[in-house]
C-alpha positions as CSV (number, residue, x, y, z in Angstrom):
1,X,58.5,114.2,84.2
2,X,61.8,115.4,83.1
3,X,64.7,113.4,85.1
4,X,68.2,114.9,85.6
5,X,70.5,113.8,82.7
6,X,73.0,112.6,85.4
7,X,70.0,109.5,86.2
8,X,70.9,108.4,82.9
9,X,74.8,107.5,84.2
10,X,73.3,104.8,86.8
11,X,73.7,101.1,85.7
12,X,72.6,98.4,87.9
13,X,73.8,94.8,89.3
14,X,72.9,92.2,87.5
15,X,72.5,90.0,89.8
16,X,69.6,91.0,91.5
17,X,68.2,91.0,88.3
18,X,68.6,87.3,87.7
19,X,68.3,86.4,91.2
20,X,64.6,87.9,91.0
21,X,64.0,86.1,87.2
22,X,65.1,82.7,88.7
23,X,62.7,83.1,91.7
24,X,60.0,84.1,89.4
25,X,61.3,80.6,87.4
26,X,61.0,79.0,90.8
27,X,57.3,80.5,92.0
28,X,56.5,78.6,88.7
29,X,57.7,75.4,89.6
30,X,61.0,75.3,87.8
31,X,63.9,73.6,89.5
32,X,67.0,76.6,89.5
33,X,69.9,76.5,90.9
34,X,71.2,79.4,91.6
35,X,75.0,79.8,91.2
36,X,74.4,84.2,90.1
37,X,74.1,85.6,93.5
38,X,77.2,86.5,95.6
39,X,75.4,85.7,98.8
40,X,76.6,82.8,101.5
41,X,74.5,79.8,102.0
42,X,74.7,80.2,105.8
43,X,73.0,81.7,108.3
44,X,74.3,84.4,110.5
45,X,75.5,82.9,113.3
46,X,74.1,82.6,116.6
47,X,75.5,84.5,119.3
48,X,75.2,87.3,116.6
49,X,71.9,87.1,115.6
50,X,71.3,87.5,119.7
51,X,73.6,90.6,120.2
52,X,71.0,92.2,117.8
53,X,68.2,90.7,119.9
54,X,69.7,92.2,123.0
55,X,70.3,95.4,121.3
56,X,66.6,95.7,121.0
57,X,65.6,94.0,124.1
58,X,67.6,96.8,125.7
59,X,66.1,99.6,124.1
60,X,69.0,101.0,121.6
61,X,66.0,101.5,119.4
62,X,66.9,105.2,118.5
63,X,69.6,107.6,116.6
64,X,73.2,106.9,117.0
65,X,76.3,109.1,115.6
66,X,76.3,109.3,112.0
67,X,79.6,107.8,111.7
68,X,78.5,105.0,114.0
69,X,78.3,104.2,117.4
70,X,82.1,104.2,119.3
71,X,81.8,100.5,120.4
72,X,81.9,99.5,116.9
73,X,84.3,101.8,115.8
74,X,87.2,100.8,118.1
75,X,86.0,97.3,117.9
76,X,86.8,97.7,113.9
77,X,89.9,99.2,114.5
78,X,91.2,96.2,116.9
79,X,89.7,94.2,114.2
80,X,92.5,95.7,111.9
81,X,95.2,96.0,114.0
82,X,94.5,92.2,114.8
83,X,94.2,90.4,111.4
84,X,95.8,93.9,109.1
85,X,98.8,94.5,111.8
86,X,97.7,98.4,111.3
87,X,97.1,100.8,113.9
88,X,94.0,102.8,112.9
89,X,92.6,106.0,114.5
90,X,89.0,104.8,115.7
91,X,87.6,108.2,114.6
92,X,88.9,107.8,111.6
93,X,86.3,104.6,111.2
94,X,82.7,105.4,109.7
95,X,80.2,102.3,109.8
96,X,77.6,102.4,106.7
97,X,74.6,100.2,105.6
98,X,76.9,97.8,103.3
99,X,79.8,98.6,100.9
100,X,78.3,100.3,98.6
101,X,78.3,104.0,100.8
102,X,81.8,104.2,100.7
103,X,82.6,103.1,96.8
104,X,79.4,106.7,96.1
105,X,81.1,108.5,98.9
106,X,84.7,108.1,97.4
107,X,83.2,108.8,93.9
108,X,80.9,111.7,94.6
109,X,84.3,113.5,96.9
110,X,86.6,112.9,93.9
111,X,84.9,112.9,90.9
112,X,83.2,115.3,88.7
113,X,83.8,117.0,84.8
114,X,87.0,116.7,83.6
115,X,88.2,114.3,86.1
116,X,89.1,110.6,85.8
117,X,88.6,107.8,88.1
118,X,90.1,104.1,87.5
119,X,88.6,100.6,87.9
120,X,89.1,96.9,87.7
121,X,87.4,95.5,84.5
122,X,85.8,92.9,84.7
123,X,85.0,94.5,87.9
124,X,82.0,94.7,90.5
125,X,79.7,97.1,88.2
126,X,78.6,99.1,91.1
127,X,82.1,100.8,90.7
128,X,81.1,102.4,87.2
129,X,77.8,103.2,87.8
130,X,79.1,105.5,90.8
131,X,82.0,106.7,88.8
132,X,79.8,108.1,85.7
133,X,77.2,109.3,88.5
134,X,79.5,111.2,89.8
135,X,80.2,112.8,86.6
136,X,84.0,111.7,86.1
137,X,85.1,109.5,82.9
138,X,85.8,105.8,83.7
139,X,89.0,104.3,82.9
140,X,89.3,100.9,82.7
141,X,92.0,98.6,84.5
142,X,92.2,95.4,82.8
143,X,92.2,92.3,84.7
144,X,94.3,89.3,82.8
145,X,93.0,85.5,83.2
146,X,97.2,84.6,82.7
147,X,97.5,86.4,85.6
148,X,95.0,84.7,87.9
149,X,92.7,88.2,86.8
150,X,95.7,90.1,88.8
151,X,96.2,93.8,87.4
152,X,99.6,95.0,85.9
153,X,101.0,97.3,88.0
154,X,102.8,99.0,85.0
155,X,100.0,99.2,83.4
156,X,97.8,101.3,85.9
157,X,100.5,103.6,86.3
158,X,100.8,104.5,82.6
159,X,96.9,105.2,82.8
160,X,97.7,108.1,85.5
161,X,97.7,111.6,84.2
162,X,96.5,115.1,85.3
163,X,93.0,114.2,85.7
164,X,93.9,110.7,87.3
165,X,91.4,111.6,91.1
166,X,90.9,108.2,92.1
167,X,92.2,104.4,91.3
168,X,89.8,101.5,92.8
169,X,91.8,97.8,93.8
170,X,89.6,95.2,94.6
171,X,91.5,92.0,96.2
172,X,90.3,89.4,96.5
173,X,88.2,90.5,93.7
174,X,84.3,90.3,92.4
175,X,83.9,88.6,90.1
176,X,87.1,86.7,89.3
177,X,88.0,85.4,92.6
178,X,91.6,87.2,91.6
179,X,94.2,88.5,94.4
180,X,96.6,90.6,93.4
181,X,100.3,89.3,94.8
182,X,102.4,91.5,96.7
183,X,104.8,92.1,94.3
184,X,102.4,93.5,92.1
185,X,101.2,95.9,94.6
186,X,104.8,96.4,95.9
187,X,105.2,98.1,92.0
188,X,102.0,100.2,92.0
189,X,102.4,101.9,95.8
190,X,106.1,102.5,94.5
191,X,104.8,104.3,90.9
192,X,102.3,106.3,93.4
193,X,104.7,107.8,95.2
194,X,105.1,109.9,92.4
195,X,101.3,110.9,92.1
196,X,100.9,112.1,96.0
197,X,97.3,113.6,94.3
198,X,95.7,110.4,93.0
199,X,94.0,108.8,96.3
200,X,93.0,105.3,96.2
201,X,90.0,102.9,97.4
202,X,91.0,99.5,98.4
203,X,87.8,97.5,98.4
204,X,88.5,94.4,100.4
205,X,85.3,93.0,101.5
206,X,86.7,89.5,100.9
207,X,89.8,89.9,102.8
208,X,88.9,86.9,105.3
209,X,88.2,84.5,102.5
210,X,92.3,83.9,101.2
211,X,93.2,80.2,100.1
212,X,95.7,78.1,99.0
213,X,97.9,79.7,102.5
214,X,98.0,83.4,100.9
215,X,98.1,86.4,103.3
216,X,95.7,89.2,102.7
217,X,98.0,91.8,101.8
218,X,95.7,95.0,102.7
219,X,96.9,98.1,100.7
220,X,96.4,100.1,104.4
221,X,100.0,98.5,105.4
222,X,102.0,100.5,102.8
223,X,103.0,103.9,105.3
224,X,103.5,106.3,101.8
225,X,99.7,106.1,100.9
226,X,98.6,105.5,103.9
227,X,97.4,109.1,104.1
228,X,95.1,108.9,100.3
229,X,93.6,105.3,101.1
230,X,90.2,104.7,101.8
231,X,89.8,101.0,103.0
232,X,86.2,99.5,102.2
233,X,85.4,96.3,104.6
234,X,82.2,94.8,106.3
235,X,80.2,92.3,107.6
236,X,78.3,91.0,104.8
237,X,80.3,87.7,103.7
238,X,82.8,87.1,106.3
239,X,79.8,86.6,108.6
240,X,76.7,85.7,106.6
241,X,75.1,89.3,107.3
242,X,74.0,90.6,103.9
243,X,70.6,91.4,104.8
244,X,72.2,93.2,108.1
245,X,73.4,95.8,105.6
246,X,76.5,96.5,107.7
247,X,79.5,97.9,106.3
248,X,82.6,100.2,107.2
249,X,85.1,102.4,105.5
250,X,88.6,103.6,107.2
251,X,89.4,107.0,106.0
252,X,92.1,109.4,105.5
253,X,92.4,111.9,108.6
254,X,91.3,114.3,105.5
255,X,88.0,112.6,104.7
256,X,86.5,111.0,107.7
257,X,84.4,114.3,108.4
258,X,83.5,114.9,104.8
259,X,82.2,110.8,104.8
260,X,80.6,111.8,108.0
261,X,78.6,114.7,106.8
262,X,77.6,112.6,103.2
263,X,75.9,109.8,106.2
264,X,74.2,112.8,107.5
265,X,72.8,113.8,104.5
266,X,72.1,110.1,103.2
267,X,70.9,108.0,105.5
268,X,71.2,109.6,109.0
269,X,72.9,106.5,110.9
270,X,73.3,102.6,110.7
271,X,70.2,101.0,112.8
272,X,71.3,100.5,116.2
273,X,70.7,96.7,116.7
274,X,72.7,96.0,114.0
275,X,75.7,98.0,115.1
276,X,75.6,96.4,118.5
277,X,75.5,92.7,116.4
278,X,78.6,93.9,114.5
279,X,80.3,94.3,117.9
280,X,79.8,91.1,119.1
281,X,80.8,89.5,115.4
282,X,84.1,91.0,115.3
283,X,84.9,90.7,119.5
284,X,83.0,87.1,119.8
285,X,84.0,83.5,119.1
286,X,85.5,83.6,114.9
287,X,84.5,79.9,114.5
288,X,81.7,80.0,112.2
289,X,83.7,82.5,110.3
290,X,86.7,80.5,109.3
291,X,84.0,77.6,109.1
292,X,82.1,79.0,106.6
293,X,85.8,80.0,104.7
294,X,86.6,76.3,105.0
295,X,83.8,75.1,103.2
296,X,83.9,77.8,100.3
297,X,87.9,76.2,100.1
298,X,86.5,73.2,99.5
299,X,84.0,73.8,96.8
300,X,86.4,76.0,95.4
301,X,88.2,72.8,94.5
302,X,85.0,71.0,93.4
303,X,84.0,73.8,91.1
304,X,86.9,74.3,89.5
305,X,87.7,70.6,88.5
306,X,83.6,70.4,87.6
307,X,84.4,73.4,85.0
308,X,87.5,72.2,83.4
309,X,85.9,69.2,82.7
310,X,83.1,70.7,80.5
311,X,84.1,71.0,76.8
312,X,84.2,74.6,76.0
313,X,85.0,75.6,79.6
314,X,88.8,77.2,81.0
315,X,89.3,78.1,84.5
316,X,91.7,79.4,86.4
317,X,91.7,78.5,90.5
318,X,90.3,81.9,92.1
319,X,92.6,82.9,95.0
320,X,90.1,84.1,97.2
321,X,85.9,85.3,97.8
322,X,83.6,83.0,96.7
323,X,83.4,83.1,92.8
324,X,85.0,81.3,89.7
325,X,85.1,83.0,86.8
326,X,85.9,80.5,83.9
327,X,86.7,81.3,79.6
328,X,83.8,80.1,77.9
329,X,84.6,81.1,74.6
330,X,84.8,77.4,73.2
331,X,81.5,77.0,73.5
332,X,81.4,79.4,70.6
333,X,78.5,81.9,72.3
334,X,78.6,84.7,74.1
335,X,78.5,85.4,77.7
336,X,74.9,86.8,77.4
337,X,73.8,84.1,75.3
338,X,75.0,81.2,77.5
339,X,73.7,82.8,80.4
340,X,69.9,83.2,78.8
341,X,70.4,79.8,77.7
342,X,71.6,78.0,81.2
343,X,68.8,79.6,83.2
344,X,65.9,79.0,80.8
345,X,66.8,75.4,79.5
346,X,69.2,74.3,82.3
347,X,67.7,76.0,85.4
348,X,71.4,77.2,86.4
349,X,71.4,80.8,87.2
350,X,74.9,82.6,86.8
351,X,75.9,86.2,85.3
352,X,77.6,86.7,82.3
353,X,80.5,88.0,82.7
354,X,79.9,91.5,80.3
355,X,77.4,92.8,83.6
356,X,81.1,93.2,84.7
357,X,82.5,95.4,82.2
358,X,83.4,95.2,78.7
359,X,86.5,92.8,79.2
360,X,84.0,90.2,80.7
361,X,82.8,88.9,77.2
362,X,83.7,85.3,77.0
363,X,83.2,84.4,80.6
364,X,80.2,83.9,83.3
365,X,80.7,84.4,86.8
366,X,79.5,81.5,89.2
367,X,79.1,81.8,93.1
368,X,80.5,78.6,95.4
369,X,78.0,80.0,98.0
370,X,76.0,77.2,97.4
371,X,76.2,73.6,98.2
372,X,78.7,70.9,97.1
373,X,76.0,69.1,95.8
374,X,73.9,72.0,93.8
375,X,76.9,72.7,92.6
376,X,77.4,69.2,91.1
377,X,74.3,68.9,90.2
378,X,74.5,72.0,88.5
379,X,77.3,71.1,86.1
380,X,75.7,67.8,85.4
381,X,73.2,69.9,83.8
382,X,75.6,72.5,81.6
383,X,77.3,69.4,80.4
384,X,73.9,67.7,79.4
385,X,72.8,71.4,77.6
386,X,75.6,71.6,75.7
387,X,75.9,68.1,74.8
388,X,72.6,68.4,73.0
389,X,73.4,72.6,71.6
């Protein structure tokens, strides 16, 4: 069978790719640890899981709108108003299964031949797969480890040109753990002002996982591009609900009925139960939530010290989500290369940090989402495999 050239663009996530060698590791009898997949350790919580329940016990069992059903909708937008300070139209709100939707949507409205669309590198790697789908070029936006893997503001705006469509910001960021600081972001909605054609996406799926004291500064509070952002948020890690597949995307008054028709065409609606459980997460009781945050804070802290304290190993403290992303390049191997070798002669699954773009060689991305004491364990081992390399 011949395939269109354009299957060719799509890459893939890596870490589903190691998450299913490690159980296949596991089924063997293997001890892994997996620190690869960007997934909490908890389960949903309770009064959630029974809002879905409900939902079914009450017979929502069929269609809703494609854009989702208005309960969750204007629950989303009080969500924002409460914890963004932003007024947000509700119909202007269009609920997906997860994130990803919205980054294809974005790409597949914006981008095509002869058109440009920017990214964070080392970035989630969803983001170029959906950019070269789409047919546009991808243009890089390095992240820094001086800077806490922050952006320079200068230097996106000197990337912008005539066939600049669409700029992606991810803070807190996958897989660095970075957050971009105000001032930074201050600089680049002040250089956009003279590009009123270049829209943006502001994927902020970790906005409720901030340390250290930091606001979430959400790039939907700057009035001048209020009108070009697309805001990407969900349900997946602020309340344990990846396998709910749950997401939502605010868009431009311009957009919102083109995003619409794209769910028509795609996937018809989000599953009923599941909207009426991400109802309940965002009106019910937040204390698992900022539970769960707590915890990831404090493995933060253990991580970090664990992987300064290997020889070979830099890392910076991640500002927020659940990742570290430390400079292994004393180690003297490559990213892929220490990745191959932690998971087959350590049993420690991480990614290396090239499945994140280019400017990922020399680093591996570990996930906190797992326990204080895997994680220990888990650099007890790294130490003991490169002790013996």
């Amino acid at each position: 069978m011949q395939f269109a050239n354009r299957m060719s663009q799509l890459g893939t996530e890596t870490a589903f790719e190691v998450l299913a060698r490690a159980n296949a590791l596991a089924a063997q009898g293997r001890d892994i640890i997996n620190l690869g997949i960007g997934q909490p350790d908890f389960q949903t919580p309770a009064n959630i899981v029974e809002a879905g329940r409900k939902a079914l016990a009450d017979g929502h069992h069929g269609y809703t709108p494609a854009n989702g059903i208005p309960e969750l909708r204007q629950a989303v937008a009080d969500d924002i108003q409460k914890y963004r300070g932003v007024a947000v139209d509700p119909d202007h709100v269009v609920i997906q299964p997860g994130g990803k939707p919205t980054m294809f949507y974005a790409c597949l409205m914006f981008g095509e031949p002869g058109a440009e669309i920017m990214y964070p590198n080392p970035g989630f790697p969803i983001y170029e797969s959906a950019i070269r789908f789409s047919g546009a070029t991808p243009v890089p936006i390095a992240l820094h480890e001086a800077t806490g893997f922050s952006f320079s503001a200068d230097e996106v705006l000197e990337k912008i040109n005539e066939r600049t469509r669409l700029i992606i910001i991810n803070s807190p960021a996958n897989p660095t753990g970075g957050v971009v600081q105000g001032a930074e972001l201050d600089k680049l909605v002040a250089g956009l002002e003279r590009h009123p054609e270049v829209v943006v996406l502001s994927d902020e799926i970790y906005s409720r996982m901030v340390y250290d004291n930091q606001p979430h500064i959400s790039l939907l509070s700057y009035p001048s591009i209020r009108d070009r952002l697309i805001l990407l948020d969900g349900w997946s890690k602020t309340y344990a609900m990846t396998g709910w597949r749950l997401g939502y995307a605010v868009w431009p008054k311009a957009c919102a009925e083109q995003a619409t028709r794209l769910c028509v065409n795609d996937h018809s609606c989000v599953n009923a139960a599941t909207q009426w459980a991400g109802v309940e997460a965002l009106r019910g009781p937040q204390d698992a939530a900022e539970e769960m945050v707590k915890a990831f804070d404090q493995r933060r802290t253990v991580i970090v010290d664990e992987l300064n304290a290997i020889p070979g190993f830099r890392c910076v403290r991640p500002g927020g989500a659940f990742y570290a992303f430390p400079n292994i390049e004393g180690t003297g191997m490559t990213s892929q290369v220490l990745q191959e070798k932690m998971l087959n002669e350590a049993g420690v699954a991480v990614i290396s940090g090239t499945s994140f773009g280019a400017h990922g060689e020399g680093y591996l991305r570990f996930s906190y989402a797992n326990s204080t004491e895997n994680i220990r364990a888990a650099m007890t081992r790294i130490r003991e495999l490169l002790a013996a390399s």
